[in-house]
C-alpha positions in Angstrom: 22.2 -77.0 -76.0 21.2 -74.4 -78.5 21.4 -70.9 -77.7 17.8 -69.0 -77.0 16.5 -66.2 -79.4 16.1 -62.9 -78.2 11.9 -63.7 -78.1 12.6 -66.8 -76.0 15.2 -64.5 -73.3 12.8 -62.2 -73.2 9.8 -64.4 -72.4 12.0 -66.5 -70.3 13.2 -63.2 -68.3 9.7 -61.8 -67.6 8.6 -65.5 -66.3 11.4 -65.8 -64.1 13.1 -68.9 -65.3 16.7 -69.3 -64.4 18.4 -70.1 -67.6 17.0 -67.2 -69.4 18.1 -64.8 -66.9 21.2 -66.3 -66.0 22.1 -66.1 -70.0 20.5 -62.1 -70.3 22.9 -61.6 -67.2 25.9 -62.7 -69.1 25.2 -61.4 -72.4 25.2 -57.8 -70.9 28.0 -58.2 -68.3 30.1 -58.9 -71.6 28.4 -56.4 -73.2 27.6 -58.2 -76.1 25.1 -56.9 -79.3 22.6 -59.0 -77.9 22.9 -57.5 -74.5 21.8 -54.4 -76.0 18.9 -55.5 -77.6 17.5 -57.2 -74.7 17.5 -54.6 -72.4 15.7 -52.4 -74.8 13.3 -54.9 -74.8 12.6 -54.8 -71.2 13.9 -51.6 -69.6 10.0 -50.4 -70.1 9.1 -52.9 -67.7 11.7 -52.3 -65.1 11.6 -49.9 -61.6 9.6 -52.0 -59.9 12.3 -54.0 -57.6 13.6 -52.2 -54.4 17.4 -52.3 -54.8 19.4 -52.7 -51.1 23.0 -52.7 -51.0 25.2 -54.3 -48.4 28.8 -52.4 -48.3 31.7 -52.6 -45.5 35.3 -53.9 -45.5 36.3 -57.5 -46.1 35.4 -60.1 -43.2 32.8 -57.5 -41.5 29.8 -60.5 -42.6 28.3 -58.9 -45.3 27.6 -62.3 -47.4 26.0 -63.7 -44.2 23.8 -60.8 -43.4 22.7 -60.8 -46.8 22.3 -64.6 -46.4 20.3 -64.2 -43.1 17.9 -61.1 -44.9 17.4 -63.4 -48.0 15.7 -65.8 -45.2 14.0 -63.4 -43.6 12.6 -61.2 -46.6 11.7 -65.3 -48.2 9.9 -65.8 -45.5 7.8 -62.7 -45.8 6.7 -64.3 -49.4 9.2 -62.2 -51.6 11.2 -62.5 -54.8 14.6 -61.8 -54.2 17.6 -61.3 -56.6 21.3 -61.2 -55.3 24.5 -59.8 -57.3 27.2 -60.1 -55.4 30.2 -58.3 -56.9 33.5 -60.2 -56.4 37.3 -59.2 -56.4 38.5 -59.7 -60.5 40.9 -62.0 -61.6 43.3 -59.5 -63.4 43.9 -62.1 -66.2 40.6 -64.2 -66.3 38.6 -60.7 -65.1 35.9 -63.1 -63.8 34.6 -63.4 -60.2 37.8 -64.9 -58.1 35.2 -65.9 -55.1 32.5 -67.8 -57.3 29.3 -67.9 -55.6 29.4 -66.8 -51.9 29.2 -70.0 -49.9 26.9 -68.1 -46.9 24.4 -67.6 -49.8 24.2 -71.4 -50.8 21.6 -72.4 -48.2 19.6 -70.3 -50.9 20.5 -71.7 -54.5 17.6 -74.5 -54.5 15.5 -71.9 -53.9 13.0 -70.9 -57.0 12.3 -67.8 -55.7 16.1 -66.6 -55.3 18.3 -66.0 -58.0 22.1 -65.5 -57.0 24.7 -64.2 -59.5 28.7 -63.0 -58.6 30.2 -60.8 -61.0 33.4 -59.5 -61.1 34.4 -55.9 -59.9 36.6 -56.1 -63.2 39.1 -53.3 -61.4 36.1 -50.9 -61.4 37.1 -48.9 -58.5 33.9 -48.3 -57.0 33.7 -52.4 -56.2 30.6 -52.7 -58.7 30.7 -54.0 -62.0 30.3 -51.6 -64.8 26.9 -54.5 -65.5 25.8 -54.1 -62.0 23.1 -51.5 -63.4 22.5 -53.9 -66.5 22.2 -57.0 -64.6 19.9 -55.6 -61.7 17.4 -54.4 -64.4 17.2 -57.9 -65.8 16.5 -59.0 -62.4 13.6 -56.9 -61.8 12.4 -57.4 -65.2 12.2 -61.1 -64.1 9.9 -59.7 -61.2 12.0 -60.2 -58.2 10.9 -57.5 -55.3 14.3 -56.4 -53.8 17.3 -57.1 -55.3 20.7 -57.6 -52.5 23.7 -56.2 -54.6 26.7 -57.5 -51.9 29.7 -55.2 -53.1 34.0 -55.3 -52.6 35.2 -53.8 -49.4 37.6 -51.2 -50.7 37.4 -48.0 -48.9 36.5 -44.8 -49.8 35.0 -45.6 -53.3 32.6 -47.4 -51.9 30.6 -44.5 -53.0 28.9 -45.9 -56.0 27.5 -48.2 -54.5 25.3 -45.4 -54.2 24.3 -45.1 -58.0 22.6 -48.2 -58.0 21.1 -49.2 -54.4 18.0 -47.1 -52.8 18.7 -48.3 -49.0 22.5 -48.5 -48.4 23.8 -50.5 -45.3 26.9 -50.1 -44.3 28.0 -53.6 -42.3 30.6 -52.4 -39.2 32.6 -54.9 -37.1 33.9 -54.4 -33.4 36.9 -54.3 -32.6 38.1 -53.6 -36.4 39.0 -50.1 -36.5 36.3 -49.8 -39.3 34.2 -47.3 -37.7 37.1 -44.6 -37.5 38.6 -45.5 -40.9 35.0 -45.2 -42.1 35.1 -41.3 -41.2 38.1 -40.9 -42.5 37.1 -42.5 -45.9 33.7 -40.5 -45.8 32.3 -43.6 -45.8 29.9 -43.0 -42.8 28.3 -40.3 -45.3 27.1 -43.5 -47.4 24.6 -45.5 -45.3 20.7 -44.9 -45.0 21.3 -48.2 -42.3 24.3 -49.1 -40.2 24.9 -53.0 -39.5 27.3 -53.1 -35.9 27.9 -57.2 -37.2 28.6 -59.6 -34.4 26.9 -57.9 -31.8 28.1 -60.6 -29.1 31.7 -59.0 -29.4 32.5 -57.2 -26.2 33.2 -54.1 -27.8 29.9 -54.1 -30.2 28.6 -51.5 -27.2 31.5 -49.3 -27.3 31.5 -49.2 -31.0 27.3 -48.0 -30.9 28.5 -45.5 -29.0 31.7 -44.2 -31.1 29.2 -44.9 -34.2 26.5 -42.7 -32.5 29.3 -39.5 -31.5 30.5 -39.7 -35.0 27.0 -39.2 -36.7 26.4 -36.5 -34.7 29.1 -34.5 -35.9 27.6 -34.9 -39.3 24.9 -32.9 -41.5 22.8 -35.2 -43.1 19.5 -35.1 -44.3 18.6 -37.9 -42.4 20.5 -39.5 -39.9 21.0 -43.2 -40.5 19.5 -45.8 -38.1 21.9 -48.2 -36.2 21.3 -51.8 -35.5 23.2 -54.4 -33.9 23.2 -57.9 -35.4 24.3 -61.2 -35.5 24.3 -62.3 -38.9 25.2 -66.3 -38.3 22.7 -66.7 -35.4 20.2 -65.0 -36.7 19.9 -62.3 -33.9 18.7 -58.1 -35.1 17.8 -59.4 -38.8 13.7 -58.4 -38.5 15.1 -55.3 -36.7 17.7 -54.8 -39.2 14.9 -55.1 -42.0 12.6 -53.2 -40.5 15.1 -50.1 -40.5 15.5 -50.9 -44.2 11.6 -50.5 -44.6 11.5 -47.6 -42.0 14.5 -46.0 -44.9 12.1 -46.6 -47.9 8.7 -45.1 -46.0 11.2 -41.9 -45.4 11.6 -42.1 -49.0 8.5 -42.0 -50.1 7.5 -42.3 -53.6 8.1 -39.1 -55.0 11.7 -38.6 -53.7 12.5 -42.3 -54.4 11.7 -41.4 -57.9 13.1 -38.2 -57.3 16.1 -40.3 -56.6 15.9 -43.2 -59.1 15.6 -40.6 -61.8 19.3 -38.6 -60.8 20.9 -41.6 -60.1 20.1 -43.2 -63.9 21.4 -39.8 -65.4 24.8 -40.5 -63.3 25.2 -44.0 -64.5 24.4 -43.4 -68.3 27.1 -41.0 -68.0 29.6 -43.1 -65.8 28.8 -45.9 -68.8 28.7 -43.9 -71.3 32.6 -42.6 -69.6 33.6 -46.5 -69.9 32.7 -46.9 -73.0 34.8 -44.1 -74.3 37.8 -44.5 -72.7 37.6 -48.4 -74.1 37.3 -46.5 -77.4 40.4 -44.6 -76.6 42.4 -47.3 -75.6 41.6 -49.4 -78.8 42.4 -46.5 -80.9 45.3 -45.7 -79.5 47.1 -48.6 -79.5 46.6 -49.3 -82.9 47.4 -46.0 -84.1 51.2 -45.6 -85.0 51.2 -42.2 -85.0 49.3 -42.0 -81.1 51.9 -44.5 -80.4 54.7 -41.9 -81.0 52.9 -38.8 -79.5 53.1 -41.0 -75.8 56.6 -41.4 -76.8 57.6 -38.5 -77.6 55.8 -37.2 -73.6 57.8 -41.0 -72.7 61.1 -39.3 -73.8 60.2 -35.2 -72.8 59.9 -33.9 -75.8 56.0 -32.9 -75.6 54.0 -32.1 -72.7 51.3 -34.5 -71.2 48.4 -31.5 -72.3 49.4 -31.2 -75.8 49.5 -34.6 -76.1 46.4 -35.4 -74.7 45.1 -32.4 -77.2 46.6 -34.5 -80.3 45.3 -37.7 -79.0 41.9 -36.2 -78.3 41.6 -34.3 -81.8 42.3 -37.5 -83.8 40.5 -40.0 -81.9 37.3 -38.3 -81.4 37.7 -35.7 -84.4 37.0 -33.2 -82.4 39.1 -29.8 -83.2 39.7 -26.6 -81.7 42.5 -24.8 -80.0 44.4 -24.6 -76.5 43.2 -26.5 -73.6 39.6 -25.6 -74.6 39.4 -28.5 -77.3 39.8 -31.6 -74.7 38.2 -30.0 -71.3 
């Protein structure tokens, strides 16, 4: 099949056909010249979806729930866009779990597009493309886009760079809820998920939830619903706490919002970029090679080194620890 111009990705993208996006989705996950120029091309057009992100340790439900609010938010006539970011292979660097399988009820569906991309060791658990791909989604005009993201603890964070409603998915009897205020995690959510609801200790984890918000200062403290993702039981009141969220927003601090969140990212990418830069350079520089010897073996500090490294990579000069601060 040949491959599509830029003029038919682009056209294909802003009608909301599936091979078109699905290819603009790949081209700037691998970050590809092509990537680039597409979103160019329709960044202008973008801000319009509403971005909700599902975080919470492995196994708490979060591919269900996101299943079950696909339904629901379907059912209330919307376009709906799903990224679900994946554990990497760390030789492949693709998506080990594929598609999730709670989501394929959904994949015949015209108005749902479904795409898992691979976390790629990004610590956060989202794809340095999350950002990308989500804007091509929302240039393709769906409303809310689900981005589904890696369990892994404290740097869970960034999830935060990219969604506007966070909810945080809990389980009883897991633990999660104090290891969540240990991790700081519990500072994340705008919406807290207590999963499996029909557990006999989904009552005492409400309450241990509840004492361990009110220790917090928050601006607003997040609302807490009780679900059961599989049967189908607290998803309209779990989405209607999503929409309660995004009224508290408002318009002018969701842009507010949207606005210092892109300036973060740009950075965080632009970060990623350089450091790939760095690597590349390094390791096919002889004379780099030595100066991590040479700190291998002793015989020059890590700061002087990083100085040299720093100097001839990015030409930038100057003396003392000023130069690479």
């Amino acid at each position: 099949m040949a491959e599509l111009t830029i003029e038919q990705l682009v056209d294909g993208v802003r009608s909301g056909k599936r091979r078109p996006i699905a290819r603009a989705i790949s081209l700037v996950e691998n970050g590809a010249p092509k990537g680039y120029e597409l979103l160019k091309r329709l960044y202008p057009e973008t801000g319009q979806a509403y971005a909700v992100g599902l975080t919470g340790s492995p196994g708490v439900g979060k591919s269900t729930l996101a299943s079950a609010l696909v339904s629901h938010t379907r059912a209330m006539g919307k376009q709906i866009g799903v990224i679900s970011v994946d554990p990497s292979s760390p030789f492949t660097q693709g998506a080990l779990l594929g598609d999730r399988i709670r989501l394929s009820d959904h994949f015949l569906d015209e108005g749902v597009f479904i795409r898992s991309m691979g976390a790629r060791g990004h610590l956060g658990g989202l794809a340095q493309a999350t950002l990308e791909a989500a804007l091509v989604l929302d240039a393709a005009g769906k409303e809310i886009v689900f981005l589904e993201t890696v369990g892994t603890g404290q740097s869970e964070v960034e999830v935060r760079s990219v969604a506007d409603t966070v909810v945080l998915v809990l389980m009883p009897g897991s633990g999660d809820a104090v290891q969540a205020l240990k991790a700081g995690i519990m500072e994340i959510p705008n919406v807290i998920a207590i999963n499996k609801c029909d557990h006999p200790h989904a009552k005492t984890m409400l309450t241990e939830v509840r004492q361990m918000l009110a220790l917090g200062e928050v601006e607003r403290k997040p609302s807490i619903v009780l679900t059961e993702a599989i049967e189908g039981e607290g998803i309209e009141e779990l989405w209607a706490a999503v929409e309660e969220h995004r009224d508290w927003l408002g318009p002018e601090r969701l842009l507010e919002r949207r606005r210092a969140r892109i300036a973060v990212e740009v950075f965080a990418i632009a970060s990623e970029r350089a450091k790939e830069h760095l690597e590349r350079k390094v390791a096919d520089d002889p004379e780099l090679q030595r100066v991590l010897r040479d700190v291998q073996d002793r015989k020059l500090d890590p700061l002087s080194a990083v100085r040299a490294i720093v100097e001839r990579v990015f030409d930038i000069q100057g003396n003392g620890t000023d130069s690479v601060s």
